[in-house]
Backbone bond lengths (Angstrom), bond angles and torsions (degrees), N, CA, C in turn:
res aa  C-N    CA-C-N  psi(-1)  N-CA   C-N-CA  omega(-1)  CA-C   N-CA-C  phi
1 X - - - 1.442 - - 1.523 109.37 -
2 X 1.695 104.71 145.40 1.838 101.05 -177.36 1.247 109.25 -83.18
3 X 1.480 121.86 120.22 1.637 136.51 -176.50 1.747 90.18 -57.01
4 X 1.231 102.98 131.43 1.890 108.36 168.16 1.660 87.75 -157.90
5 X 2.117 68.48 115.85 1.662 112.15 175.14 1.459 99.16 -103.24
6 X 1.391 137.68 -71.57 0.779 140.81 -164.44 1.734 117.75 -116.93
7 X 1.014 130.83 118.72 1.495 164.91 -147.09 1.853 103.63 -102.10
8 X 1.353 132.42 97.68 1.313 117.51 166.50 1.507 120.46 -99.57
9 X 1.342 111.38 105.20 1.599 109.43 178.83 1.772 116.07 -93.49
10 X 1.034 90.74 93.84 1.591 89.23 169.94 1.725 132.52 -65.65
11 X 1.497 119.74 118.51 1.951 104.02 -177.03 1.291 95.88 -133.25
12 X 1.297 93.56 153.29 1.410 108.85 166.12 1.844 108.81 -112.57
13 X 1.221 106.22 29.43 1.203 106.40 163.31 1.894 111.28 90.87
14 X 1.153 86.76 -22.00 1.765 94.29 166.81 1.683 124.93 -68.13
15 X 1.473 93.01 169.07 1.660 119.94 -177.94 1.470 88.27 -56.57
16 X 0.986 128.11 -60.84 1.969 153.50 177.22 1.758 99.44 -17.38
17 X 1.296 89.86 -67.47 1.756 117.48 -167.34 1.686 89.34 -69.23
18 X 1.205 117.56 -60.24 1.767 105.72 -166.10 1.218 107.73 -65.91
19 X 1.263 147.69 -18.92 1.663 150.88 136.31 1.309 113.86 -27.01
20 X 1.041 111.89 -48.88 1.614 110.96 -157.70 1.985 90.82 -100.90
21 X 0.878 117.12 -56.04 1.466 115.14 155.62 1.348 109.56 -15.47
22 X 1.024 113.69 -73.75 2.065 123.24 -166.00 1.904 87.61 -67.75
23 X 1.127 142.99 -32.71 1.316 128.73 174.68 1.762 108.82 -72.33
24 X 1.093 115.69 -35.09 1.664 115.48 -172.56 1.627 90.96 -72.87
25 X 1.159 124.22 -62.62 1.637 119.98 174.69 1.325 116.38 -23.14
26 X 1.500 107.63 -66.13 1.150 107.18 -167.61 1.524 118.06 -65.67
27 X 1.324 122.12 -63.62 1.744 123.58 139.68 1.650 116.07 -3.29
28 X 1.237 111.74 -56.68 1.984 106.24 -174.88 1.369 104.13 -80.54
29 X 0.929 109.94 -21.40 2.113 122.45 166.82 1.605 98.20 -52.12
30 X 1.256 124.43 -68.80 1.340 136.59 -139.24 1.680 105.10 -91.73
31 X 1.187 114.08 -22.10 0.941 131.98 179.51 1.425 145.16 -136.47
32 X 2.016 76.49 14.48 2.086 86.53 168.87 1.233 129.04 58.87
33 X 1.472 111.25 40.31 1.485 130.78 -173.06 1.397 113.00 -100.43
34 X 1.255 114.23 170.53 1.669 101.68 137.47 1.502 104.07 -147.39
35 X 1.978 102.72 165.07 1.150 113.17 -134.69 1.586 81.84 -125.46
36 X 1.701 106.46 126.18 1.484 124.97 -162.53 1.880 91.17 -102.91
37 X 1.052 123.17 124.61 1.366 138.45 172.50 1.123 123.96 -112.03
38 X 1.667 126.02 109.10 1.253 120.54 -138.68 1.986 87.60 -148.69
39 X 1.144 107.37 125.08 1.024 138.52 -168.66 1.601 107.74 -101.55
40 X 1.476 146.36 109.89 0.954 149.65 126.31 1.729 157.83 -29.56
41 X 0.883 128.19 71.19 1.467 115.70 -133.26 1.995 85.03 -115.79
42 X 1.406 95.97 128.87 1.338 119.69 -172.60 1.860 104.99 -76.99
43 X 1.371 102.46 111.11 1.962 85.00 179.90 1.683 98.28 -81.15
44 X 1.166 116.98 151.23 1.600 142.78 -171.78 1.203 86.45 -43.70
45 X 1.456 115.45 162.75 0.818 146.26 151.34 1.675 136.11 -58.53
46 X 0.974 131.08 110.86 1.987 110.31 -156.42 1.468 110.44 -74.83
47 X 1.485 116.72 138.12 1.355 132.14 -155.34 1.621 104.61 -54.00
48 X 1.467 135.79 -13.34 1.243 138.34 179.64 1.343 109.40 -88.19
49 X 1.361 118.97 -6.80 1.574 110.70 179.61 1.900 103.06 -82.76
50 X 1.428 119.95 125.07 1.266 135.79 166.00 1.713 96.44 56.14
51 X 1.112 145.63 21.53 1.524 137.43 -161.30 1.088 107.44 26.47
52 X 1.320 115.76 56.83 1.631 112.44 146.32 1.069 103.74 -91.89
53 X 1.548 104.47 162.36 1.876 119.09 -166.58 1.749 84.04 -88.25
54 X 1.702 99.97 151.81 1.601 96.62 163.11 1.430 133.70 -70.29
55 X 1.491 103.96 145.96 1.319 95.35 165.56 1.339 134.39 -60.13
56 X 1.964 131.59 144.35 1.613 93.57 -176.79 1.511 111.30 -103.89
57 X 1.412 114.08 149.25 0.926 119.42 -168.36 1.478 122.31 -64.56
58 X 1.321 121.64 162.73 1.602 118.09 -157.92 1.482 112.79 -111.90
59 X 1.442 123.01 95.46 1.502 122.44 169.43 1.648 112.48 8.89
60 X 1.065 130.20 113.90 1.142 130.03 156.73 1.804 143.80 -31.67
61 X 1.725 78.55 -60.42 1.840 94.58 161.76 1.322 134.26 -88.43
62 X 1.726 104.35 9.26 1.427 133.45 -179.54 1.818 98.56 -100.06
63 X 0.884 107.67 -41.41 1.730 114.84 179.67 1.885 100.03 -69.04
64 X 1.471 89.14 -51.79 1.878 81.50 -158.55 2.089 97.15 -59.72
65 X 1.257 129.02 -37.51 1.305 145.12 149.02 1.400 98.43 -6.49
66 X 1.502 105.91 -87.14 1.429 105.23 -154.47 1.758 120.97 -74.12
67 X 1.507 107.19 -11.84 1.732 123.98 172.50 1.912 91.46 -75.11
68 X 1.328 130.42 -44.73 1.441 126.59 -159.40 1.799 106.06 -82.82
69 X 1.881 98.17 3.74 1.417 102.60 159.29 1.604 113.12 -67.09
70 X 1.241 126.06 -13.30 1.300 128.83 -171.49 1.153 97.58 -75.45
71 X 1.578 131.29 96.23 1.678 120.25 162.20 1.530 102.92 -97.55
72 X 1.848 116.74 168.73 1.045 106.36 -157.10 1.845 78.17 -111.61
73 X 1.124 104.36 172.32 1.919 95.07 -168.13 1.825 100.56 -100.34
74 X 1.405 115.37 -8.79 1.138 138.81 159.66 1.647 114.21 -59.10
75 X 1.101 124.99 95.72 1.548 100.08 -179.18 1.569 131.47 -68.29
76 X 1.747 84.39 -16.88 1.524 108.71 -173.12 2.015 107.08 -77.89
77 X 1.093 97.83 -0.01 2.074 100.73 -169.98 1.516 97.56 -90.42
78 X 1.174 103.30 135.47 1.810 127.76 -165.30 1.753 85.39 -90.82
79 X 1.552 114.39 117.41 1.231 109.23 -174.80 1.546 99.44 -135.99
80 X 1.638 130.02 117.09 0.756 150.69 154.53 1.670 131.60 -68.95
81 X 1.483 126.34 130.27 1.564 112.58 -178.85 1.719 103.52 -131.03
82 X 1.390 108.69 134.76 1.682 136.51 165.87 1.023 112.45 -106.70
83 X 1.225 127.37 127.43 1.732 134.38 144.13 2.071 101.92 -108.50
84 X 1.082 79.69 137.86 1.524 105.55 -168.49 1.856 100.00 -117.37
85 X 1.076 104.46 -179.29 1.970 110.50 176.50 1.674 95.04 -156.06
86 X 1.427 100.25 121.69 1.376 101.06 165.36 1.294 130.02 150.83
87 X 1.272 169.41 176.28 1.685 161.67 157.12 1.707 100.56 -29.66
88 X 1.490 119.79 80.02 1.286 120.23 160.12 1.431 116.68 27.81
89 X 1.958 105.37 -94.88 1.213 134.90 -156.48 1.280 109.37 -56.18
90 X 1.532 105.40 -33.86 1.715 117.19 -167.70 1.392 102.62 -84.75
91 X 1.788 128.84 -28.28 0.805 114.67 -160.21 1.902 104.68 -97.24
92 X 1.545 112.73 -11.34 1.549 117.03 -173.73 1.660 83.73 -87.25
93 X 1.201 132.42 -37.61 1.689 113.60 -179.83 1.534 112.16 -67.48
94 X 1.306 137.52 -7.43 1.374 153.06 177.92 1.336 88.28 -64.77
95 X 1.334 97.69 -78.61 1.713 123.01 -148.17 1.974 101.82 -70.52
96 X 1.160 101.47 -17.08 1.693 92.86 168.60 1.557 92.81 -92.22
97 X 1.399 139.56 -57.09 1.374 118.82 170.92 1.667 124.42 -33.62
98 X 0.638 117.43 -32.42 2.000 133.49 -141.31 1.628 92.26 -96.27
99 X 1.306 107.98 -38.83 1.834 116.36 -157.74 1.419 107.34 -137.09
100 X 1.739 107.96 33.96 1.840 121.48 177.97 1.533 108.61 19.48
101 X 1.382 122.79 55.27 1.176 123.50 149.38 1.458 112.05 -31.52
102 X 1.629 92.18 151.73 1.797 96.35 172.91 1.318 104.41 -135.29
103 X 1.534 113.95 -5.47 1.430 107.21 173.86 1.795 85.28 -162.68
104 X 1.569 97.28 146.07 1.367 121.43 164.98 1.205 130.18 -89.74
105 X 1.487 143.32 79.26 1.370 134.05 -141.76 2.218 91.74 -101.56
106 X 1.378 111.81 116.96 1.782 104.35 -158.23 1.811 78.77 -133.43
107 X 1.383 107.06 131.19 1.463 103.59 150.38 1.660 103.39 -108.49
108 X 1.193 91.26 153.02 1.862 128.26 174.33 1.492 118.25 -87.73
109 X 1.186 96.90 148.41 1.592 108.63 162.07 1.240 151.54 -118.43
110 X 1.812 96.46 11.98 1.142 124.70 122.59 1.742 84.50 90.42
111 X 1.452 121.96 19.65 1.671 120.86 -177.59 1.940 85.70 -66.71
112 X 1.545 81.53 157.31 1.565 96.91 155.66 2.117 99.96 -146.43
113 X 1.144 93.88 -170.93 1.341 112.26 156.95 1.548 91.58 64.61
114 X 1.418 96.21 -151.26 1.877 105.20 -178.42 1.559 112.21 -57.06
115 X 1.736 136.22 -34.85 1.159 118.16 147.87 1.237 131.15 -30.75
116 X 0.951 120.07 -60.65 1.477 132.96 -178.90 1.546 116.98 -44.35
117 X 1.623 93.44 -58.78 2.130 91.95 175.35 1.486 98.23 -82.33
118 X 0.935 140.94 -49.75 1.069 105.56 174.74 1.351 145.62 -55.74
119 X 1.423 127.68 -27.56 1.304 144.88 140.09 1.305 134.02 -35.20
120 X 1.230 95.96 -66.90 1.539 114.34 170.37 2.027 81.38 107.09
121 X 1.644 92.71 -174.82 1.298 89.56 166.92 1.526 98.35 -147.67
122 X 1.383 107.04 152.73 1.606 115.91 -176.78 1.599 104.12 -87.22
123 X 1.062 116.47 -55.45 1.306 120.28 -177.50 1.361 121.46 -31.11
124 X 2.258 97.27 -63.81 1.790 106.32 174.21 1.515 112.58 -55.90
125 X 1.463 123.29 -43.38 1.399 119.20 -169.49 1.843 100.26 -61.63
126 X 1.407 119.24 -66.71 1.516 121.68 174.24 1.152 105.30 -32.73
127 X 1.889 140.42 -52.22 1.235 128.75 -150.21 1.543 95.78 -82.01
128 X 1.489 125.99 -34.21 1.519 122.30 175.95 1.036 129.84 -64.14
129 X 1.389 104.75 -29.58 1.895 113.17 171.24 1.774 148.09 -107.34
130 X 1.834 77.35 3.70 1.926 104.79 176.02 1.130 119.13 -57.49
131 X 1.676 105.46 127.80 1.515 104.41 -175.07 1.627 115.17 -70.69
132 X 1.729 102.91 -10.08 1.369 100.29 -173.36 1.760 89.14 -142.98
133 X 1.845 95.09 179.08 1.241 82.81 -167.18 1.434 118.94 -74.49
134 X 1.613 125.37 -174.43 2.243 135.60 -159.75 1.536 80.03 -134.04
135 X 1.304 98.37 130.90 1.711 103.01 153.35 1.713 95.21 -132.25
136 X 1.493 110.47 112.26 1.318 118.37 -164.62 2.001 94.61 -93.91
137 X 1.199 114.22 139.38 1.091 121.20 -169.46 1.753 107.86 -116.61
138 X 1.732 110.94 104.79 1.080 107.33 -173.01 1.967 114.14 -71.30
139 X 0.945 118.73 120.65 1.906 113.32 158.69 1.393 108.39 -25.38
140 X 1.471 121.05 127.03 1.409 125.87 169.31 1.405 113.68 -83.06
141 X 1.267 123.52 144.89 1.271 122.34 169.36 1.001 128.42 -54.01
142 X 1.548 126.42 120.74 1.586 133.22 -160.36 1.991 113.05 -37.94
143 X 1.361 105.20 -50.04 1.498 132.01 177.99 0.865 123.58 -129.11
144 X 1.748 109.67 120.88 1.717 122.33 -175.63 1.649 90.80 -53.05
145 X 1.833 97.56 160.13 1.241 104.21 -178.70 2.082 84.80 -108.89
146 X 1.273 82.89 148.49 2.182 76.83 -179.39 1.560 77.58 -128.05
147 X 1.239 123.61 145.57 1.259 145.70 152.73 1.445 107.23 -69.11
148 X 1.568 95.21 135.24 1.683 90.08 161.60 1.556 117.42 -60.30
149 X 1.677 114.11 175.82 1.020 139.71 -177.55 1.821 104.04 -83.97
150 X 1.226 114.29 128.61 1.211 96.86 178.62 1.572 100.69 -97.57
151 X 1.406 122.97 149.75 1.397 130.25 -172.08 1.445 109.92 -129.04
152 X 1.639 128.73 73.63 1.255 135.87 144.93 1.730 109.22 3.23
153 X 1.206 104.61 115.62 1.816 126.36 -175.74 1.585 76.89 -89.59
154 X 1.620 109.71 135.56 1.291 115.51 159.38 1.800 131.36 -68.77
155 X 1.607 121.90 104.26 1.409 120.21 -165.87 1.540 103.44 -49.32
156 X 1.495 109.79 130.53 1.622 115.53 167.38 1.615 106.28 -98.84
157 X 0.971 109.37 149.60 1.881 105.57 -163.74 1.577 91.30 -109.48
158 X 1.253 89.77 151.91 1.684 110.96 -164.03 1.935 95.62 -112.59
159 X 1.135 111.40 123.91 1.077 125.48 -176.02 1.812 109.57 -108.34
């Protein structure tokens, strides 16, 4: 069985991230971990790219704030928080190097198509270059879908 000491949940602050969050919890529960929560924070863009105006940058102790919204519903789960600055992908493969991750707990957002190249995706790049193993945690659909009931028309016989 794979020993998991330490748990890396990466968010960007999404519905996405609090999914996959509630899976690393539950995981550092079961297996006596604790679960490192590490926040990414993109620096702006420089004012010469396309003349867009910059983005403004986001208080520091206002960021680490809104990542330490992540409580674990476990009271007993050892929960750690990082904010980092930098290219996402490069910076959650750091931070599983940096803090011997043993498992990458990442939710997705599940883009495809022209989202996707244009985006890029964090998840595929992380899942190609993890020093250890990604269990990417898709968002469930808000509402089961239930099929109707199908209701057999009674056969009338043809004489």
């Amino acid at each position: 069985m794979l020993p998991i000491r330490t748990l890396l949940c990466p968010t960007d602050l999404s519905k996405f991230s609090a999914n996959a969050f509630s899976m690393a919890c539950s995981l550092a529960r079961d297996y006596g971990a604790r679960v490192l929560v590490l926040h990414v924070n993109t620096p702006p863009a420089p004012d010469y790219l396309v003349g867009l105006p910059p983005l403004p940058e986001e208080d520091p102790a206002v960021l680490i704030e809104k990542v330490r919204r992540f409580h674990p519903a476990d009271a007993g789960a050892r929960v750690e928080y990082v904010v980092a600055e930098g290219f996402p992908p490069a910076e959650i493969l750091r931070a599983a190097s940096d803090y011997a991750a043993d498992l990458i707990v990442l939710g997705t957002h599940g883009r495809t198509g022209l989202g996707r190249l244009l985006m890029g995706s964090v998840a595929e790049h992380v899942l190609r270059k993890a020093p250890c193993p990604v269990l990417t945690v898709k968002t469930p659909i808000a509402e089961p879908i239930i099929a109707e009931p199908i209701i057999a028309e009674p056969v009338v016989g043809v004489r």
